[in-house]
py3Dmol code that shows the C-alpha trace and the ligand (Angstrom):
import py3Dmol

protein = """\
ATOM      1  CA  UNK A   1       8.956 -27.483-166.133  1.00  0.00           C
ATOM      2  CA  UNK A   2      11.903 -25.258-166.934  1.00  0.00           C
ATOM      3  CA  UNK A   3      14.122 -24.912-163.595  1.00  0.00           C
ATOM      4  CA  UNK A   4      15.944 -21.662-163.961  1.00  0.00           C
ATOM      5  CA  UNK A   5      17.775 -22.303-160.630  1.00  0.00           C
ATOM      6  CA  UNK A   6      19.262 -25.334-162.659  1.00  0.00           C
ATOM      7  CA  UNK A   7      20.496 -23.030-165.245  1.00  0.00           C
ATOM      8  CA  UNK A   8      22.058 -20.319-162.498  1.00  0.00           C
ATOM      9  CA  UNK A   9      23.631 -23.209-161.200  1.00  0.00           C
ATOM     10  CA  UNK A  10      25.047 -25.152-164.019  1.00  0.00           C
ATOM     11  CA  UNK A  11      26.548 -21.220-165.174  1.00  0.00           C
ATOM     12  CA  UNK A  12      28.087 -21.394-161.353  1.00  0.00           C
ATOM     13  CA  UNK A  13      29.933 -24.755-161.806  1.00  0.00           C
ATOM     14  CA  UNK A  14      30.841 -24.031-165.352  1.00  0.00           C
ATOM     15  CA  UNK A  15      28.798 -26.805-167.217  1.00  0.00           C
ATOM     16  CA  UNK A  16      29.366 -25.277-170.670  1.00  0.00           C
ATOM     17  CA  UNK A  17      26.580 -28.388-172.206  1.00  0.00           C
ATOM     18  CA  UNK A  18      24.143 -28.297-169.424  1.00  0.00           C
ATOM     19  CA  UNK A  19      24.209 -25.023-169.480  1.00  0.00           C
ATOM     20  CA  UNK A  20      23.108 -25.077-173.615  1.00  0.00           C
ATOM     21  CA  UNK A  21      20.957 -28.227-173.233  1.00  0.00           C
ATOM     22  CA  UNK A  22      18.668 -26.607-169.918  1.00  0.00           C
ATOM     23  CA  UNK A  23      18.522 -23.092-171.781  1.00  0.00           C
ATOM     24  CA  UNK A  24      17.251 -25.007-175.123  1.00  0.00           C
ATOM     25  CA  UNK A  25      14.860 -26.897-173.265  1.00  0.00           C
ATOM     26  CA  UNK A  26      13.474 -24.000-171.560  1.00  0.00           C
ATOM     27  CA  UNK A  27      13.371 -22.126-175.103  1.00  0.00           C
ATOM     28  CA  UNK A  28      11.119 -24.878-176.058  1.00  0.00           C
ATOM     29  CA  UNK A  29       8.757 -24.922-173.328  1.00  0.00           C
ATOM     30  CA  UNK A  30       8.024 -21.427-173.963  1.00  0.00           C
ATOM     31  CA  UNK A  31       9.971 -19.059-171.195  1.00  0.00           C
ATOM     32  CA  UNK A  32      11.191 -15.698-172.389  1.00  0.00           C
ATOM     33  CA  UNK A  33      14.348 -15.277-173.298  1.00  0.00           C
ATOM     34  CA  UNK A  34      14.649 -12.492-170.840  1.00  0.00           C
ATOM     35  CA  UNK A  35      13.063 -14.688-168.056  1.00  0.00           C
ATOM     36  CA  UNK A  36      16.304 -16.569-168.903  1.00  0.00           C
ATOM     37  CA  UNK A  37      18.800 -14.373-168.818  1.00  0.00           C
ATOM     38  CA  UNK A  38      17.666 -12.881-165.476  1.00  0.00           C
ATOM     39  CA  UNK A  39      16.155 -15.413-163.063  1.00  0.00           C
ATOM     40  CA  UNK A  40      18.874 -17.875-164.721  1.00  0.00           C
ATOM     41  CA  UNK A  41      22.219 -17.544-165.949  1.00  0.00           C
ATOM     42  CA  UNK A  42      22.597 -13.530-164.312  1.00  0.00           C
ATOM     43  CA  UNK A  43      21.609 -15.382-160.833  1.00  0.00           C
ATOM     44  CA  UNK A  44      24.640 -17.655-161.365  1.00  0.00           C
ATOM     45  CA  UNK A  45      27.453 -15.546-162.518  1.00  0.00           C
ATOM     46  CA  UNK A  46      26.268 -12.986-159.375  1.00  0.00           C
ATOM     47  CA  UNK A  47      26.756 -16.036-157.204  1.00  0.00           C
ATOM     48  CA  UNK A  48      29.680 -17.046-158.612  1.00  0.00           C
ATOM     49  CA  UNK A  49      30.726 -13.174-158.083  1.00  0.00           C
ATOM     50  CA  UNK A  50      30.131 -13.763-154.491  1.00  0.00           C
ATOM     51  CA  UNK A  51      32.186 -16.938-153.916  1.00  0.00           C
ATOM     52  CA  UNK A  52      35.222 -15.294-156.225  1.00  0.00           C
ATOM     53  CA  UNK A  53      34.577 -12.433-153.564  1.00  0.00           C
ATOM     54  CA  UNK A  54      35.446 -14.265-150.606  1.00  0.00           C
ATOM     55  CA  UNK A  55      38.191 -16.959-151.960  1.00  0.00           C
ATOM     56  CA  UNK A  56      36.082 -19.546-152.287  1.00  0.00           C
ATOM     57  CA  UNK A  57      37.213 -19.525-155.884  1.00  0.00           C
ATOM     58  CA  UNK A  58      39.691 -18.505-158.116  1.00  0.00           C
ATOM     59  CA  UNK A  59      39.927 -16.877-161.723  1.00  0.00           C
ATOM     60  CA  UNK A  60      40.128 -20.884-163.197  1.00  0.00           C
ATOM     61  CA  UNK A  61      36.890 -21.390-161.882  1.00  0.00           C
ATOM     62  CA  UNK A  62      35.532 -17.537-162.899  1.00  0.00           C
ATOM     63  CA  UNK A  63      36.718 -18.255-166.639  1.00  0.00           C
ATOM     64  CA  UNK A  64      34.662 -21.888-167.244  1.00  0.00           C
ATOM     65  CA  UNK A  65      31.226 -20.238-165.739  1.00  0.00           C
ATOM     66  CA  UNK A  66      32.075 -17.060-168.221  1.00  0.00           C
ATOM     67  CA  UNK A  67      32.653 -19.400-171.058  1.00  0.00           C
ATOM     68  CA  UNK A  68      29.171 -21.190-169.787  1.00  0.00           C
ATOM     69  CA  UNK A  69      27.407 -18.510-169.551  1.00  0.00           C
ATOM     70  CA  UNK A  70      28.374 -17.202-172.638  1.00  0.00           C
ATOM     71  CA  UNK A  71      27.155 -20.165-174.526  1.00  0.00           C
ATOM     72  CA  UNK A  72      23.901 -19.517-172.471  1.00  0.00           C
ATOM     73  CA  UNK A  73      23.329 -15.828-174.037  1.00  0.00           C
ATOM     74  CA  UNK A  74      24.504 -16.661-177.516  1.00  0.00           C
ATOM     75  CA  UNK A  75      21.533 -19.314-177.528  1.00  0.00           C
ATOM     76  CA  UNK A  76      19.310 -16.035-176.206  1.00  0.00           C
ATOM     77  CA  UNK A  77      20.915 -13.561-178.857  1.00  0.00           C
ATOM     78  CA  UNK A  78      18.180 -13.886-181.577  1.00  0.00           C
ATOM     79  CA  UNK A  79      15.280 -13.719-179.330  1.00  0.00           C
ATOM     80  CA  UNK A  80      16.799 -10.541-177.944  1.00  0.00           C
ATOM     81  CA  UNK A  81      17.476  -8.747-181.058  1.00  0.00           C
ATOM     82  CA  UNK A  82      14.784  -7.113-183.363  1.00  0.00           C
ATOM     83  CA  UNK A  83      13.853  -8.245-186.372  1.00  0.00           C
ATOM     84  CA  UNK A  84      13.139  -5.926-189.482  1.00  0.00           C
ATOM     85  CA  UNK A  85      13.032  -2.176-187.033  1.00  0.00           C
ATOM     86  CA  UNK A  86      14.373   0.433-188.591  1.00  0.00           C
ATOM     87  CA  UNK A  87      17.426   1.522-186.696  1.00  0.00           C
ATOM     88  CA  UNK A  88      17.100   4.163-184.249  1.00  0.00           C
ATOM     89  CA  UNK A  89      20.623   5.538-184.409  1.00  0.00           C
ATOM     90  CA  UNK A  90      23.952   4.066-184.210  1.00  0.00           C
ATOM     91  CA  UNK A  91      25.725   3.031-180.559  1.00  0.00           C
ATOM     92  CA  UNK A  92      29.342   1.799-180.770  1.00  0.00           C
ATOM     93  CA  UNK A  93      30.275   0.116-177.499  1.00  0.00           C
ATOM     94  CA  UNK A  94      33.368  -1.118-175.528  1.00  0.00           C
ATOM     95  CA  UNK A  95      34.935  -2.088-171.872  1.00  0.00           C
ATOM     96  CA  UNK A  96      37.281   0.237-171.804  1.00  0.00           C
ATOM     97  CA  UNK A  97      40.886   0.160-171.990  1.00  0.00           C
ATOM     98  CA  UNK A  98      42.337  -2.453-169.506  1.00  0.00           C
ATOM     99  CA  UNK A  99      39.698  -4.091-168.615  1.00  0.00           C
ATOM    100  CA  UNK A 100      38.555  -7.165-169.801  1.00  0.00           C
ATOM    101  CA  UNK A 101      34.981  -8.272-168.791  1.00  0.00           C
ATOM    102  CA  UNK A 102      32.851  -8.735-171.465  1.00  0.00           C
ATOM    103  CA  UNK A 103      29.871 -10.355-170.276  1.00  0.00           C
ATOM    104  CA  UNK A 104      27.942  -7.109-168.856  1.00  0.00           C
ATOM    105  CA  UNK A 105      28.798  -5.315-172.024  1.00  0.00           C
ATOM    106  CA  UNK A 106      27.653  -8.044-174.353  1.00  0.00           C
ATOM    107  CA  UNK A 107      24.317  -8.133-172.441  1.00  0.00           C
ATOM    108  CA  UNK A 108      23.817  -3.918-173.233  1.00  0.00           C
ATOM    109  CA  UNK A 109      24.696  -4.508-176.923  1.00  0.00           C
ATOM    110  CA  UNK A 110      22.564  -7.270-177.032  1.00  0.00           C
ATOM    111  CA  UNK A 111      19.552  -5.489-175.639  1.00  0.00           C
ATOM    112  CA  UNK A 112      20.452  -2.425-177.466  1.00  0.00           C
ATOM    113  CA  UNK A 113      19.852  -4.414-181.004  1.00  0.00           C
ATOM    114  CA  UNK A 114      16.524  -6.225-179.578  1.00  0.00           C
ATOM    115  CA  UNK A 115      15.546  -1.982-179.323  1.00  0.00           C
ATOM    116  CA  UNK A 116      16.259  -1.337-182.469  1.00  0.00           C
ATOM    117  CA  UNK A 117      19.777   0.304-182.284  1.00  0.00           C
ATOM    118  CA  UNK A 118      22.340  -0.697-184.768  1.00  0.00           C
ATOM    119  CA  UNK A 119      25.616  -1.677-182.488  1.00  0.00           C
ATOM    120  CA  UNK A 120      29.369  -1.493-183.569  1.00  0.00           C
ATOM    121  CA  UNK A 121      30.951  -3.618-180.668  1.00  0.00           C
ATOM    122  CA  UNK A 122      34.203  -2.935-180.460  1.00  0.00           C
ATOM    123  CA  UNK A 123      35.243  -5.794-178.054  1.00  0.00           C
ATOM    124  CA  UNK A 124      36.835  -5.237-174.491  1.00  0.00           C
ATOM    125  CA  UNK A 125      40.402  -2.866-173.579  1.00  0.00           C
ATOM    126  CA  UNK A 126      39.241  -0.921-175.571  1.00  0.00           C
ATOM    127  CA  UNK A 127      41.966   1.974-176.382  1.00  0.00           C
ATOM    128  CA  UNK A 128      40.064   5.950-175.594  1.00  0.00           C
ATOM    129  CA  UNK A 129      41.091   6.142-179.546  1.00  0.00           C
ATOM    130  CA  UNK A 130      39.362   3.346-180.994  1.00  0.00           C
ATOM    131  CA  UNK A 131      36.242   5.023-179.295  1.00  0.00           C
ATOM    132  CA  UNK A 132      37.008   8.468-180.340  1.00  0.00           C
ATOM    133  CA  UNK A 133      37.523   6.768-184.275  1.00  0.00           C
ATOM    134  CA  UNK A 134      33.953   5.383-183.556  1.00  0.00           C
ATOM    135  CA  UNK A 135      32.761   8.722-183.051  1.00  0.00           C
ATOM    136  CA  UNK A 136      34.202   9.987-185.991  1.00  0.00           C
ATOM    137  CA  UNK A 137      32.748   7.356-188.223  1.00  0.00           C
ATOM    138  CA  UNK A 138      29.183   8.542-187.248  1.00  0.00           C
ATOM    139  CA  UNK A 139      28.122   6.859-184.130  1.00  0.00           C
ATOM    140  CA  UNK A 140      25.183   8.584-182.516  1.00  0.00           C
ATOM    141  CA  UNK A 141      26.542   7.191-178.697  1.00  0.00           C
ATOM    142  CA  UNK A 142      29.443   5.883-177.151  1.00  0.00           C
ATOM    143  CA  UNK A 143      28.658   3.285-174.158  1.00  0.00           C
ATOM    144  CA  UNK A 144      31.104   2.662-171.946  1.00  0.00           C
ATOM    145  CA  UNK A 145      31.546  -0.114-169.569  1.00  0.00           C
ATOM    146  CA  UNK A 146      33.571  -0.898-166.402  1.00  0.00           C
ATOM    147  CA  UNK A 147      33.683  -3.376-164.244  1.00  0.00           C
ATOM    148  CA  UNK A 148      37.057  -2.697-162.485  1.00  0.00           C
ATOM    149  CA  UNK A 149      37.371   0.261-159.673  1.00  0.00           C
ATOM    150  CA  UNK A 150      41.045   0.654-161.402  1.00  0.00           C
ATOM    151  CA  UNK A 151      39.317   0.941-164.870  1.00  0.00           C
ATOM    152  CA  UNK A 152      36.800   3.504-164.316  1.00  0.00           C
ATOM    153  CA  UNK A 153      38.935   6.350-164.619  1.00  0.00           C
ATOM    154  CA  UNK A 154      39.416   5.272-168.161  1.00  0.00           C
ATOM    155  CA  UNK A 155      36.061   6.593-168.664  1.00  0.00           C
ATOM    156  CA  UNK A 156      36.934   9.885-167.889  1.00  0.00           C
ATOM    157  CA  UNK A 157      40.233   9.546-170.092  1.00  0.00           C
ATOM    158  CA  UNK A 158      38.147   8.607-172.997  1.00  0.00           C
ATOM    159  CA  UNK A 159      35.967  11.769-172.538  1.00  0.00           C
ATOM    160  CA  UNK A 160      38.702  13.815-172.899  1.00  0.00           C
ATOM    161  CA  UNK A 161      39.571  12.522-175.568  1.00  0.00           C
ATOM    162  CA  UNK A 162      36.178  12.591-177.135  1.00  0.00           C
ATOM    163  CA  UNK A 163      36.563  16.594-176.332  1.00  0.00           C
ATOM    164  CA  UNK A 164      40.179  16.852-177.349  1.00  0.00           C
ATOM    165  CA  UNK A 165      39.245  15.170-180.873  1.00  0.00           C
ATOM    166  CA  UNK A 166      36.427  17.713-181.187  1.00  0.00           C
ATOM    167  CA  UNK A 167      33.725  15.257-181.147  1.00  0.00           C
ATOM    168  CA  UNK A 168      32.227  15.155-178.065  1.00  0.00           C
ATOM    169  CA  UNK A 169      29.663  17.345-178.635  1.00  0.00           C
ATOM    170  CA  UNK A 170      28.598  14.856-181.700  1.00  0.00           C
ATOM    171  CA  UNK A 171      28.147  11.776-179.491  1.00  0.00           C
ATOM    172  CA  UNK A 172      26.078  10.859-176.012  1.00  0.00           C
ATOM    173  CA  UNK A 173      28.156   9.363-173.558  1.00  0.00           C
ATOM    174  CA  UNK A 174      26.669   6.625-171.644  1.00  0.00           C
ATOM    175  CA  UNK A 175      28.304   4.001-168.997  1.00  0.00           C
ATOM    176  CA  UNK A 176      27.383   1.346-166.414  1.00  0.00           C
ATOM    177  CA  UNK A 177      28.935  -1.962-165.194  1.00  0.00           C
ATOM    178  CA  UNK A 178      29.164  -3.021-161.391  1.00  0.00           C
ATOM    179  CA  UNK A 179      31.565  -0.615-159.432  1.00  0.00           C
ATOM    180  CA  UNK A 180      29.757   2.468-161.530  1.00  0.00           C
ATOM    181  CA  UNK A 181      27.510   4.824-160.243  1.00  0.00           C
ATOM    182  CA  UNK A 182      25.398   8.175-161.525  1.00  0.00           C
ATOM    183  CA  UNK A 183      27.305  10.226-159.400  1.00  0.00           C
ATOM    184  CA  UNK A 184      30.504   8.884-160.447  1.00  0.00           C
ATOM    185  CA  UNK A 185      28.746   9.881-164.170  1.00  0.00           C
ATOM    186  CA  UNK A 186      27.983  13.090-163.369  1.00  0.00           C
ATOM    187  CA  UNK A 187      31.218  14.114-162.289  1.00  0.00           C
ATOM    188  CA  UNK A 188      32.882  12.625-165.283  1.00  0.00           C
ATOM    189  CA  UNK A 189      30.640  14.759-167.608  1.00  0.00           C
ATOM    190  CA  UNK A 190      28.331  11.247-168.998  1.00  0.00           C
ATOM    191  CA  UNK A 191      25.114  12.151-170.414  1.00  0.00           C
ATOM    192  CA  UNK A 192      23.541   8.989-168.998  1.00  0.00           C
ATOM    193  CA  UNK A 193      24.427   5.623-166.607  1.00  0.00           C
ATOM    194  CA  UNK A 194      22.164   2.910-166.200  1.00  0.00           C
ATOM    195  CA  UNK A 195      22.357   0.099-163.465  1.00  0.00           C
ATOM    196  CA  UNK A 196      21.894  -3.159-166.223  1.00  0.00           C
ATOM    197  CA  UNK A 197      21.493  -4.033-169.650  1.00  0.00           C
ATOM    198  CA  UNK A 198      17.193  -3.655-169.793  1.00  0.00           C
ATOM    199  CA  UNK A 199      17.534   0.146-168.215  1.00  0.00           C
ATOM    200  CA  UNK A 200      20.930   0.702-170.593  1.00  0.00           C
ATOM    201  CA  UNK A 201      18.490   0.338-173.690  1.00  0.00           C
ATOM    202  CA  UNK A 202      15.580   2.321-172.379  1.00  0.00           C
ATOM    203  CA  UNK A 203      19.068   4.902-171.383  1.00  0.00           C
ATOM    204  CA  UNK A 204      19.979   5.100-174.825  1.00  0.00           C
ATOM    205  CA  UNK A 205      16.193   5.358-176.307  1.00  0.00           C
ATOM    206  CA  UNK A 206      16.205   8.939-174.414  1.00  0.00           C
ATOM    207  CA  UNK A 207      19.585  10.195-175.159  1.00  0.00           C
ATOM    208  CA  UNK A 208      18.426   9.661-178.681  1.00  0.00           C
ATOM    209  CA  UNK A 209      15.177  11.153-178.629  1.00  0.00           C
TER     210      UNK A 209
END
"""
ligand_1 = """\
91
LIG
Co 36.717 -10.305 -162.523
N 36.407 -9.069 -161.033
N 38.635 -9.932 -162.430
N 36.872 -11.648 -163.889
N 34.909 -10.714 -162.194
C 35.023 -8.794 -160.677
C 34.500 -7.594 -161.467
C 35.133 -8.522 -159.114
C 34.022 -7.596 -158.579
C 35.185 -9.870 -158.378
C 35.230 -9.718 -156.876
O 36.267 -9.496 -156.330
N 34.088 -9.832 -156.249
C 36.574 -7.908 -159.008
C 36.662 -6.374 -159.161
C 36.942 -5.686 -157.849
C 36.973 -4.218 -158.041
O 37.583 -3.668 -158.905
N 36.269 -3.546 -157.164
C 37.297 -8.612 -160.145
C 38.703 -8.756 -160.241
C 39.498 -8.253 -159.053
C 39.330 -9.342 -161.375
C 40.835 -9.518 -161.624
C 41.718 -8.335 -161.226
C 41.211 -10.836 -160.892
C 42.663 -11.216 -160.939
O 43.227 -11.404 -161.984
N 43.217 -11.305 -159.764
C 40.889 -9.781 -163.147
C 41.029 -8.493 -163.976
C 41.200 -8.751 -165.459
C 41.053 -7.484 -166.282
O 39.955 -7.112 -166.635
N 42.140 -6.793 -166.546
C 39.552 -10.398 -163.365
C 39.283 -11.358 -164.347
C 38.063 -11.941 -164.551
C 37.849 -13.086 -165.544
C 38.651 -12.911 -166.846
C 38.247 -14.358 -164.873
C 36.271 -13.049 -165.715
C 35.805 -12.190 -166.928
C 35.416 -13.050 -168.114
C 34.717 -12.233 -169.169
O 34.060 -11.237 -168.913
N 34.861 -12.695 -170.387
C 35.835 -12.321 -164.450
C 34.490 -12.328 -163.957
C 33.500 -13.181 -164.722
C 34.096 -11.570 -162.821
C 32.755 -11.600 -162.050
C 32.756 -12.871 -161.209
C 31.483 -11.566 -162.856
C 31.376 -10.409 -163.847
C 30.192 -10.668 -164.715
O 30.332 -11.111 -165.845
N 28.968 -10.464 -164.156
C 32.858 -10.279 -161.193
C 32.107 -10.341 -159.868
C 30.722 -9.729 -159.982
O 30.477 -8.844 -160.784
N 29.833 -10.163 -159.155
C 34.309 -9.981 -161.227
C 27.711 -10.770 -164.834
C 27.310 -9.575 -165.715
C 25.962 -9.887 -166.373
O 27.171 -8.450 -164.868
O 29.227 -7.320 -165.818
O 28.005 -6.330 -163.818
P 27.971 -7.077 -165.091
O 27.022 -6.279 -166.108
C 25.730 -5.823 -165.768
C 25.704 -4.404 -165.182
O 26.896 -4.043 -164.524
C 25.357 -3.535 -166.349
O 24.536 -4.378 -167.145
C 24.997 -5.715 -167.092
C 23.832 -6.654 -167.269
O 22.761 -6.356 -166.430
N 26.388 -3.003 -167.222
C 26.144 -1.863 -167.936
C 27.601 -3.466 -167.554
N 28.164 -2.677 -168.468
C 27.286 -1.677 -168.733
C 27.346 -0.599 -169.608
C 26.249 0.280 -169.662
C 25.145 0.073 -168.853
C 25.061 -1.005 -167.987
O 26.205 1.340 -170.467
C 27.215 1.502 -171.433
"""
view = py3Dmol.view(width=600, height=400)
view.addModel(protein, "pdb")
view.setStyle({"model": 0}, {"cartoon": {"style": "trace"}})
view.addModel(ligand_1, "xyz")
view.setStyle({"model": 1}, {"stick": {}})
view.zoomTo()
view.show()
């Protein structure tokens, strides 16, 4: 029987091949790839969040359960994405400039393609002019995440930008990640913020519509 505290655990002490071998074997005993990825490997990193929290360990330690988890999700990725949908519009997506978690975002851009959205990902630090280029290019939404209190205020940069660029009113603006909140989006002028990845799809579904 698949043991998804195992999994949350193994992601917590950074066992990169436990990590792959307990996620295949649950795979193949039938649990849902999003039963997975939220009663398993999210549980760990959040309690690994916690112990970084209070000092009970350091970045080292944060790094190998990121690189574990990450191994996790990529095993997840095809189950999560849709196969054969026609797209529903285009959503290019980023951490923004300075910041450089990437786990949160990849989850969102990951559950944006298993809705049917094609997804330019355009890594983490992302510069407010690599998003604005997106724009440009024809994406129908930028998504913004943050995981940093100092980063945030990038998001508000890169709106600006969107407006001094003259595309802002071409694009939806959405953002999430940890420290955000909606009324931190609504007085940065975002059309839409969404608390994790599942909600950031349905999000993007209605900005769309
Ligand atoms: Co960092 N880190 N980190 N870290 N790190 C946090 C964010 C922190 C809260 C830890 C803590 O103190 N408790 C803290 C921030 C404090 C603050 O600003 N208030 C912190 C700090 C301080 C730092 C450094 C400054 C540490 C240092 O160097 N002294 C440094 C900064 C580096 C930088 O970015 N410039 C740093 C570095 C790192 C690592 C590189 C070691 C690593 C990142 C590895 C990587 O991403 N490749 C790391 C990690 C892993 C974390 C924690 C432990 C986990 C983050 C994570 O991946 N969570 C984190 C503590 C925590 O969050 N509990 C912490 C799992 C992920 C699934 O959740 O990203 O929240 P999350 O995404 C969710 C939602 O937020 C939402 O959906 C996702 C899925 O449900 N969401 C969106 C995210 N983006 C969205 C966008 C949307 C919608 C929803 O629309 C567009």
């Amino acid at each position: 029987m698949a043991d998804m505290q195992a999994i949350s655990t193994a992601v917590k002490d950074g066992r990169k091949k436990i990590v792959e071998k307990l996620v295949t074997e649950a795979l193949e005993e039938g649990v849902s790839a999003e039963t997975i990825l939220n009663k398993g490997l999210v549980v760990g990193m959040t309690e690994l969040g916690e112990l970084f929290k209070n000092g009970e360990v350091y970045v080292p330690e944060v790094l190998v359960a990121a690189r574990a988890m990450k191994a996790g999700t990529a095993l997840l990725k095809p189950l999560l994405q849709a196969a054969n949908v026609q797209s529903l519009g285009t959503v290019a997506i980023g951490t923004v400039e300075g910041d450089l978690h990437d786990i949160g975002k990849n989850l969102v851009a990951m559950m944006l393609e298993g809705t049917g959205f094609t997804v330019i990902d355009l890594g983490e630090n992302v510069s407010p002019d690599a998003f604005v280029n997106a724009a440009k290019e024809g994406a129908n939404i930028v998504a913004m995440s943050a995981l940093l209190t100092t980063t945030m205020p990038m998001m508000a940069t890169t709106i600006k930008a969107l407006e001094d660029a003259g595309v802002r009113d071409k694009v939806k603006v959405m953002i999430g990640g940890a420290p955000i909140t909606q009324e931190y989006a609504d007085q940065i002028g975002a059309d839409g913020y969404s608390t994790d990845a599942a909600s950031a799809a349905e999000l993007a579904k209605r900005l769309i519509a």
